[in-house]
PQR file of N, CA, C, O and H, with PARSE charges and radii, in Angstrom:
ATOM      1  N   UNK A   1     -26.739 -16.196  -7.624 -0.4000 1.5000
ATOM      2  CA  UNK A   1     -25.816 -17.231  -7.176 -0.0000 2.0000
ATOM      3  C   UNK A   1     -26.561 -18.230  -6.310  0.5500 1.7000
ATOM      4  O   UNK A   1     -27.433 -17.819  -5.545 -0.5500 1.4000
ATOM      5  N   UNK A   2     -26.327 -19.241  -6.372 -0.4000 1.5000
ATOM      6  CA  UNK A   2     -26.927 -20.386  -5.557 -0.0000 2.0000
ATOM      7  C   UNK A   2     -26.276 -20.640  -3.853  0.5500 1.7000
ATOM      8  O   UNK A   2     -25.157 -20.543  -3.350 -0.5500 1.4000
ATOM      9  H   UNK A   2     -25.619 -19.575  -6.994  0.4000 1.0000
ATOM     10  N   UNK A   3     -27.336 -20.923  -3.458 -0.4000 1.5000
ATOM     11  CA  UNK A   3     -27.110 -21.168  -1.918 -0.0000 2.0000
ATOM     12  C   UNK A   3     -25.710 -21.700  -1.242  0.5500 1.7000
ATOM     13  O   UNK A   3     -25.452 -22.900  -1.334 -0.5500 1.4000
ATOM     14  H   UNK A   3     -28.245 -21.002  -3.867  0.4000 1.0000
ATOM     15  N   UNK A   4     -25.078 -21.081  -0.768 -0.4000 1.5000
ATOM     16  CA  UNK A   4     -23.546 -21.757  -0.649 -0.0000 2.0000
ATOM     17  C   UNK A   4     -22.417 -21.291  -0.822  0.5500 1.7000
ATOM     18  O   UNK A   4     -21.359 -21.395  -0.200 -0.5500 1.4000
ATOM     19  H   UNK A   4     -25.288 -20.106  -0.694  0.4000 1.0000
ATOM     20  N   UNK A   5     -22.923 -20.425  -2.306 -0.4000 1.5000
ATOM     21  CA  UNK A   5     -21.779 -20.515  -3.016 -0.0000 2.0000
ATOM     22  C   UNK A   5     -21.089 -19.113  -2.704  0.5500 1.7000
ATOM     23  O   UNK A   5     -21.802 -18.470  -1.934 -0.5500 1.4000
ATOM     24  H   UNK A   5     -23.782 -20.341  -2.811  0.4000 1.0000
ATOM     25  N   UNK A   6     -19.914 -18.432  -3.065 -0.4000 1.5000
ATOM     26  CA  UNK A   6     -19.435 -17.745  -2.302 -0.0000 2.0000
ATOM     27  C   UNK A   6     -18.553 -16.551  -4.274  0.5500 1.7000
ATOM     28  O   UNK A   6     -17.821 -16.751  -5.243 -0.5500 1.4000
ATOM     29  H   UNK A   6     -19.335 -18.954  -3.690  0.4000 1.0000
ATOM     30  N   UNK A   7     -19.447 -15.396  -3.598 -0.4000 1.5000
ATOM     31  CA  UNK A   7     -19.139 -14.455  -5.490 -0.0000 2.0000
ATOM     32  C   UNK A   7     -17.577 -13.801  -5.092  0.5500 1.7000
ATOM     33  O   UNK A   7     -17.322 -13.690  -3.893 -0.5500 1.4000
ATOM     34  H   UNK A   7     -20.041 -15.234  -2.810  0.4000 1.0000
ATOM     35  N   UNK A   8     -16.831 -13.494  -5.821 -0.4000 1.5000
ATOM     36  CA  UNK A   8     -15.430 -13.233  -5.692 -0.0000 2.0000
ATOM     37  C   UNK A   8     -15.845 -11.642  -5.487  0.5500 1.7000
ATOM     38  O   UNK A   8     -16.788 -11.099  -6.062 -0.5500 1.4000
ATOM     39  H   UNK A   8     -17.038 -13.584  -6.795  0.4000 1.0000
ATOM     40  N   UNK A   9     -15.174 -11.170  -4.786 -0.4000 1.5000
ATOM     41  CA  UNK A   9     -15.056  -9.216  -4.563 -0.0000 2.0000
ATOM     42  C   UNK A   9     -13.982  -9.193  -4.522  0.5500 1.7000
ATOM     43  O   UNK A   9     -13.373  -9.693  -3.576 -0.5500 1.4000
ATOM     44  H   UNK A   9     -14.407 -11.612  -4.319  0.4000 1.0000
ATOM     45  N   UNK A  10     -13.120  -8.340  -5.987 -0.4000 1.5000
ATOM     46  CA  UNK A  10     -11.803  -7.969  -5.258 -0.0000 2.0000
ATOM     47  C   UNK A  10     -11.610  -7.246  -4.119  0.5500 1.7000
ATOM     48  O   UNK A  10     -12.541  -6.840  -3.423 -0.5500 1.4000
ATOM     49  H   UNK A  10     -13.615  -7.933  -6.755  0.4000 1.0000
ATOM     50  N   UNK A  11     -10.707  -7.103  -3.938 -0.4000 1.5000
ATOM     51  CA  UNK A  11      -9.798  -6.283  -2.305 -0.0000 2.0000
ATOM     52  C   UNK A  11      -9.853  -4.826  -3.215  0.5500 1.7000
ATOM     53  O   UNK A  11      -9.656  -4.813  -4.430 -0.5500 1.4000
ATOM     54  H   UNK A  11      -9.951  -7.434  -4.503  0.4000 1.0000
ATOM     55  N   UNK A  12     -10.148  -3.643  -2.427 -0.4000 1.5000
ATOM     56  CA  UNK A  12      -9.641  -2.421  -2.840 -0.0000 2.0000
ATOM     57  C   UNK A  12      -8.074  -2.434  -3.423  0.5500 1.7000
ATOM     58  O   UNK A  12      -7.171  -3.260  -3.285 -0.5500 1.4000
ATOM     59  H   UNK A  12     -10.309  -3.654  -1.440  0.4000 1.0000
ATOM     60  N   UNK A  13      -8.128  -1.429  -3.984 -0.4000 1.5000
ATOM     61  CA  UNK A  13      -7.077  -0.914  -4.412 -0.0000 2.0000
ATOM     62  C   UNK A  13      -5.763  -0.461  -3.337  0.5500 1.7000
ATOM     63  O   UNK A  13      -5.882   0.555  -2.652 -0.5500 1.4000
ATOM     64  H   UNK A  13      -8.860  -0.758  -4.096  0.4000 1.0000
ATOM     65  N   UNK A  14      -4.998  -0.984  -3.294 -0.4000 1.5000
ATOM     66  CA  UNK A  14      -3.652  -0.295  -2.542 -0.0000 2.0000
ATOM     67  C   UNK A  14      -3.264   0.891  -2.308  0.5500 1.7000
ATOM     68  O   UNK A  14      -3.225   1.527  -3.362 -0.5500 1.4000
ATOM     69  H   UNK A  14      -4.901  -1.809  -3.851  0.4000 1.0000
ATOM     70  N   UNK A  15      -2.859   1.685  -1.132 -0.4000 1.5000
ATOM     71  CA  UNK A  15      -1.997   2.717  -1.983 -0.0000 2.0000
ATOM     72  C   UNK A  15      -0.413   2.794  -2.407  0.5500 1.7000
ATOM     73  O   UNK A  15       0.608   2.495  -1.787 -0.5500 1.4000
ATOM     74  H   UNK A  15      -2.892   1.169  -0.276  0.4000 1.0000
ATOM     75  N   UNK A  16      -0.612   3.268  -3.591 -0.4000 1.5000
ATOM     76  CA  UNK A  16       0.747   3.474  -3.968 -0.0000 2.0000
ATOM     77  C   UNK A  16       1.719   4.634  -3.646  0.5500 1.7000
ATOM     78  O   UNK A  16       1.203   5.741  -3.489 -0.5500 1.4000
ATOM     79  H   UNK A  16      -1.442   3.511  -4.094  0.4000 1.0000
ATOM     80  N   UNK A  17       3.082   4.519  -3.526 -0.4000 1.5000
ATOM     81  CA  UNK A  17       3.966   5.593  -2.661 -0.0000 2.0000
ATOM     82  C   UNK A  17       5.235   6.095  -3.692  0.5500 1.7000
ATOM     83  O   UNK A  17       6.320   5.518  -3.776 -0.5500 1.4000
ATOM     84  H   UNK A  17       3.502   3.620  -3.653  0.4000 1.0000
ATOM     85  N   UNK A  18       4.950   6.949  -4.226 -0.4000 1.5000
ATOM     86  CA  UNK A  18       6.338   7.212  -4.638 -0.0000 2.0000
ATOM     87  C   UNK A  18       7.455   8.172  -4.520  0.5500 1.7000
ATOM     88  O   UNK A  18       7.715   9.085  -5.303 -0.5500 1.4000
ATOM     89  H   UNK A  18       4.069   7.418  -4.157  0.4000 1.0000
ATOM     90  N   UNK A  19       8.138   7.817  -3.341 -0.4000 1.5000
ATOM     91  CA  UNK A  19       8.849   9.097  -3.235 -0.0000 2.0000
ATOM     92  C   UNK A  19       9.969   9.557  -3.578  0.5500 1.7000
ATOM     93  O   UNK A  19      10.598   8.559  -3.928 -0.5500 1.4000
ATOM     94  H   UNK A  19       7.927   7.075  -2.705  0.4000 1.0000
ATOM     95  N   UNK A  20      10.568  10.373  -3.689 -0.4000 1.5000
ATOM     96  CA  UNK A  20      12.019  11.328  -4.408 -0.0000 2.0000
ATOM     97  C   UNK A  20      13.152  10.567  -3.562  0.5500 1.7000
ATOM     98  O   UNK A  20      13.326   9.910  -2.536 -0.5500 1.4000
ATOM     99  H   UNK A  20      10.057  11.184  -3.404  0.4000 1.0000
ATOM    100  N   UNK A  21      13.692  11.007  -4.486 -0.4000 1.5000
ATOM    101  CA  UNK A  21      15.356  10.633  -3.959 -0.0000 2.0000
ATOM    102  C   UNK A  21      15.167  11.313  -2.284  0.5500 1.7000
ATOM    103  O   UNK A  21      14.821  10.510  -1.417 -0.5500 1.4000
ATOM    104  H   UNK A  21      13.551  11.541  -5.320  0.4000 1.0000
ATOM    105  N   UNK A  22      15.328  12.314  -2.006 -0.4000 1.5000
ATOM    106  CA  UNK A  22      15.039  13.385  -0.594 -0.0000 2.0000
ATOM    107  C   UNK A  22      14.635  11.995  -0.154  0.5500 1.7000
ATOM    108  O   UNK A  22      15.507  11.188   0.167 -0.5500 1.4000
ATOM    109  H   UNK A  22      15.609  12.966  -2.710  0.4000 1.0000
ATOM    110  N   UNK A  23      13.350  11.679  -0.124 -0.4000 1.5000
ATOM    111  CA  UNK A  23      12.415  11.201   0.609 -0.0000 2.0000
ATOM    112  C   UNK A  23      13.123   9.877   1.424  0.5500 1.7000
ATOM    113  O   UNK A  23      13.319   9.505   2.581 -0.5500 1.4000
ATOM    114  H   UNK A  23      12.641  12.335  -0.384  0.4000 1.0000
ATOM    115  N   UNK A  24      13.394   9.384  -0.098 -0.4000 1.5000
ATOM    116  CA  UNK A  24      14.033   7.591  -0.095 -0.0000 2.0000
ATOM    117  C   UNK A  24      15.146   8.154   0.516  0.5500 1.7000
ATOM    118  O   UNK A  24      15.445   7.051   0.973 -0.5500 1.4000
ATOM    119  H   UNK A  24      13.235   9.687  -1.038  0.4000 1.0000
ATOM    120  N   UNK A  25      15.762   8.654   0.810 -0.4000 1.5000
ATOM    121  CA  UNK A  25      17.181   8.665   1.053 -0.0000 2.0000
ATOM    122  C   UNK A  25      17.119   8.076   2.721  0.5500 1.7000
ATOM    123  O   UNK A  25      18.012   7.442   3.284 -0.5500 1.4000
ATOM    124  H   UNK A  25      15.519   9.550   0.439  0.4000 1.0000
ATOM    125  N   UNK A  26      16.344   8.320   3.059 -0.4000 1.5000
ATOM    126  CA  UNK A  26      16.468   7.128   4.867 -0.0000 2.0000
ATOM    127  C   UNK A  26      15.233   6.607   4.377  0.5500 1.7000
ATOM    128  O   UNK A  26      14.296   7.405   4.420 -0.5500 1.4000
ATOM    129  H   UNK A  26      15.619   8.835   2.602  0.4000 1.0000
ATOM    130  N   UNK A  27      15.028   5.635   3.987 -0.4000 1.5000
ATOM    131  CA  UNK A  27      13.839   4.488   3.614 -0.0000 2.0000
ATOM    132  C   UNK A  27      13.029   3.795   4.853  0.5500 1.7000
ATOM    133  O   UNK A  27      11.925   3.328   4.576 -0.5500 1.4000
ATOM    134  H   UNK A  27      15.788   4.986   3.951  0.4000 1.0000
ATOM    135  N   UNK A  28      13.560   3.679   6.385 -0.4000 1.5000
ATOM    136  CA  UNK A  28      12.746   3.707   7.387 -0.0000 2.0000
ATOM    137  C   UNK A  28      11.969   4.343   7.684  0.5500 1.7000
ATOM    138  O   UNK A  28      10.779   4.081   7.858 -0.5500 1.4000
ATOM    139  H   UNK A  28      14.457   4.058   6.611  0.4000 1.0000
ATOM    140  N   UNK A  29      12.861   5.883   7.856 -0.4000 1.5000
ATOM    141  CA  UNK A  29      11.758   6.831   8.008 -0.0000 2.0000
ATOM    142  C   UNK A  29      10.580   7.038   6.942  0.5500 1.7000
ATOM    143  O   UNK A  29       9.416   7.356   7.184 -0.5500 1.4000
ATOM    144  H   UNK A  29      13.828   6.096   7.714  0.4000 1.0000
ATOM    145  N   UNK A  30      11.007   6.851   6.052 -0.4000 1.5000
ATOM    146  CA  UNK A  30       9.887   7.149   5.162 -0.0000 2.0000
ATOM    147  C   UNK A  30       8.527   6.383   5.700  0.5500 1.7000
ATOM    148  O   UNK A  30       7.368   6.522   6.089 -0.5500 1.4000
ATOM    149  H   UNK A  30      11.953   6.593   5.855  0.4000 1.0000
ATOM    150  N   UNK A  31       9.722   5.361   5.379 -0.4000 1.5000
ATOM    151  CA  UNK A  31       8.527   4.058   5.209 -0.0000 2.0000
ATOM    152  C   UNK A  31       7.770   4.189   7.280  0.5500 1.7000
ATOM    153  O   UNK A  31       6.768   3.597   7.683 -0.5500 1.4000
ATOM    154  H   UNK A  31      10.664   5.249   5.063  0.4000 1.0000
ATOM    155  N   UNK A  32       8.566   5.006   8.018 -0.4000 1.5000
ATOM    156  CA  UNK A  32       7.505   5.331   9.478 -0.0000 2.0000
ATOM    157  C   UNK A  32       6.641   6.266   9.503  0.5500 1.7000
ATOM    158  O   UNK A  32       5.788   6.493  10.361 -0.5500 1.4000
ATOM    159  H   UNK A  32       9.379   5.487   7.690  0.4000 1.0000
ATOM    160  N   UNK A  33       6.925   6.951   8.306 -0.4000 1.5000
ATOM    161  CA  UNK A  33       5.958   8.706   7.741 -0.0000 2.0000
ATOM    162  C   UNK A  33       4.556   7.818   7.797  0.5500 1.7000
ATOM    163  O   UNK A  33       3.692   7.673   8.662 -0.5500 1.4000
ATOM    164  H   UNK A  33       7.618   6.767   7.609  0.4000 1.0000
ATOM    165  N   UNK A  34       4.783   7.188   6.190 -0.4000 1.5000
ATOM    166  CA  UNK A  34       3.508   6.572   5.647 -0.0000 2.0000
ATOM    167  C   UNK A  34       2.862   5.811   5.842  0.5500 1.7000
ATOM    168  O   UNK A  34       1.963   5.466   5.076 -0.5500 1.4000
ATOM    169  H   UNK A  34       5.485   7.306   5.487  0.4000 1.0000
ATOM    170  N   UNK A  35       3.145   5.233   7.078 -0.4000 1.5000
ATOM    171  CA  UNK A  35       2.876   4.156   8.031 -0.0000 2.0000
ATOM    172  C   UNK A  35       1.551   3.996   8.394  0.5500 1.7000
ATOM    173  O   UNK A  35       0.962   2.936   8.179 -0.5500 1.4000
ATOM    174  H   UNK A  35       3.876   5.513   7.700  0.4000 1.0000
ATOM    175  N   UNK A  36       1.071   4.866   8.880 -0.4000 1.5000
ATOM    176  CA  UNK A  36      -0.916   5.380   9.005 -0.0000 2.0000
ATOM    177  C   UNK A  36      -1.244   5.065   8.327  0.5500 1.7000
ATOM    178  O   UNK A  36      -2.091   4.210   8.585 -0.5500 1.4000
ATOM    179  H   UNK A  36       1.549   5.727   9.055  0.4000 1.0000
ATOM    180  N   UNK A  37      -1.042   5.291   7.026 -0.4000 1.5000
ATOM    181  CA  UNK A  37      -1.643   5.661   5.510 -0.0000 2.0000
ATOM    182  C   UNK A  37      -1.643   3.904   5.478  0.5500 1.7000
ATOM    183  O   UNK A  37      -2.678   3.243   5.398 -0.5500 1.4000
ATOM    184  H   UNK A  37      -0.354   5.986   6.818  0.4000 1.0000
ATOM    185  N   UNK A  38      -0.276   3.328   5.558 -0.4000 1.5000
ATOM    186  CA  UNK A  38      -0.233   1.716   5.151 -0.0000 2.0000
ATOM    187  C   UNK A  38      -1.541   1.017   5.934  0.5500 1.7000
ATOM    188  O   UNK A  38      -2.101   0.038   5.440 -0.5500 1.4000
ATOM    189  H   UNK A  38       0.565   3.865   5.623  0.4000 1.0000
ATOM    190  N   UNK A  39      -1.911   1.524   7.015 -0.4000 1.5000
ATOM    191  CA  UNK A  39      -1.621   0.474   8.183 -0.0000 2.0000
ATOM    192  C   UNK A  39      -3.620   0.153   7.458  0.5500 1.7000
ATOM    193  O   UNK A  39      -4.322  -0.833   7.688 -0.5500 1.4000
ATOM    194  H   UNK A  39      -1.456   2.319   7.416  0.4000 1.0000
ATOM    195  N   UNK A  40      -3.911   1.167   6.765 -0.4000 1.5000
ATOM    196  CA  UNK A  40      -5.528   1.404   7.149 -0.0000 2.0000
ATOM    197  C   UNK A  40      -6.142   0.620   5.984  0.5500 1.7000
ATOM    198  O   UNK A  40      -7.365   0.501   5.918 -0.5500 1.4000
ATOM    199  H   UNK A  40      -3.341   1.967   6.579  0.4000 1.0000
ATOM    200  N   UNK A  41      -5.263   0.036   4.986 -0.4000 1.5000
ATOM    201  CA  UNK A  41      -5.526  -0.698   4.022 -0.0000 2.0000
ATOM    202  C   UNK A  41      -4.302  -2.463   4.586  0.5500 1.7000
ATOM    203  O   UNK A  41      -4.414  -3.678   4.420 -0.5500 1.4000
ATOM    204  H   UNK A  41      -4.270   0.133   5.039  0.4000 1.0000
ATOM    205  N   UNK A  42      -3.804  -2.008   4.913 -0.4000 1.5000
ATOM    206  CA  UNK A  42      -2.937  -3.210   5.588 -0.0000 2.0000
ATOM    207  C   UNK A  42      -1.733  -3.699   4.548  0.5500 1.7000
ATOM    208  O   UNK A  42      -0.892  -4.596   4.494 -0.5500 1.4000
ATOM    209  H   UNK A  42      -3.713  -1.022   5.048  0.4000 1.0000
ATOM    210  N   UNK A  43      -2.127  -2.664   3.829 -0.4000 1.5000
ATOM    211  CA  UNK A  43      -0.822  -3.198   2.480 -0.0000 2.0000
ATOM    212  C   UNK A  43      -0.614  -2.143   1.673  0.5500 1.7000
ATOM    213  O   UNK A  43      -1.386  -1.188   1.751 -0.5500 1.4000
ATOM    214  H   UNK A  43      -2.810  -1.935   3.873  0.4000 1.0000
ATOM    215  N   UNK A  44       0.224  -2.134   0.961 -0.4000 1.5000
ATOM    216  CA  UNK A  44       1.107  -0.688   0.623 -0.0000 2.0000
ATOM    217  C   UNK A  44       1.834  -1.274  -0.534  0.5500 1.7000
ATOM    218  O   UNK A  44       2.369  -2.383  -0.506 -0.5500 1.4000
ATOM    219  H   UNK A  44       0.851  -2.910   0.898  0.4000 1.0000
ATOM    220  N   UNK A  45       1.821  -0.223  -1.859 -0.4000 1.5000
ATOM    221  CA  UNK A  45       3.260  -0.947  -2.473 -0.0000 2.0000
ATOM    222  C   UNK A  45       4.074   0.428  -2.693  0.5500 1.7000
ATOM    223  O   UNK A  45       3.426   1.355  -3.180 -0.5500 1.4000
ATOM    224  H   UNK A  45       1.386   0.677  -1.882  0.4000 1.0000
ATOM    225  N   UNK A  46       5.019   0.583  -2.478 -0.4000 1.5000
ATOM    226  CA  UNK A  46       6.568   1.570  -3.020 -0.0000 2.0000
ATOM    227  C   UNK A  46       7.278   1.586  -3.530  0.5500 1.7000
ATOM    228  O   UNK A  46       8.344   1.032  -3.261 -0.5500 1.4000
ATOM    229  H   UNK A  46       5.546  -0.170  -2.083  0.4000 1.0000
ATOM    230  N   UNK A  47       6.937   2.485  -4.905 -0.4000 1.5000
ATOM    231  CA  UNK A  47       8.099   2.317  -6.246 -0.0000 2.0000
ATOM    232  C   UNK A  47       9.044   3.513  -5.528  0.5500 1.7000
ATOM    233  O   UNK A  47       8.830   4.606  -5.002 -0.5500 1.4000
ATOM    234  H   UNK A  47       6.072   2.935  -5.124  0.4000 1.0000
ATOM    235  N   UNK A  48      10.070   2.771  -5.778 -0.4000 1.5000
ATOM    236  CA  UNK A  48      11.264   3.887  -5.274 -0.0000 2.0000
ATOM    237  C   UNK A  48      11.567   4.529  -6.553  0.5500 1.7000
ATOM    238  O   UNK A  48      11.205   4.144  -7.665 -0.5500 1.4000
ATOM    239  H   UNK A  48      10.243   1.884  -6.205  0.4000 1.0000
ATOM    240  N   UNK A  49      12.438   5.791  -6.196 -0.4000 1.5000
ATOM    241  CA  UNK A  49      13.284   5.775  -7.594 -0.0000 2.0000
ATOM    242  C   UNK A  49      13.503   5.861  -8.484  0.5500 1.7000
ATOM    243  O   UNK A  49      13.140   4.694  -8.336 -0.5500 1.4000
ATOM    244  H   UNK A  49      12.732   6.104  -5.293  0.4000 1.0000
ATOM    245  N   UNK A  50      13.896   6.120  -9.951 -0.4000 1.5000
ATOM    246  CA  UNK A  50      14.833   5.124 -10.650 -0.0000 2.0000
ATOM    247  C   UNK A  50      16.230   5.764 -10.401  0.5500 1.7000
ATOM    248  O   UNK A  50      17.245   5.218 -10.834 -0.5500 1.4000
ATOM    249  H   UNK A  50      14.191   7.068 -10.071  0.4000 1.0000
TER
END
């Protein structure tokens, strides 16, 4: 690459969360469980459900 110029690196991978009905059923708490886990990548995604 030439002087300047700037090479693309994606971002790691996320983690993904999927928890049970149980789990989801108070969605704060959950979502205050896994909170560590979020905080250390700074982003999180959570399939709830179906």
């Amino acid at each position: 690459s030439s002087p300047g110029s700037c090479d693309f690196l994606p971002p790691p991978e996320c983690p993904v969360f999927e928890p049970s009905w149980a789990e989801f059923s108070d969605p704060l708490g959950y979502i205050a469980k896994i909170r560590p886990i979020a905080e250390k990548s700074g982003i999180c995604k959570i399939r709830p459900p179906a």
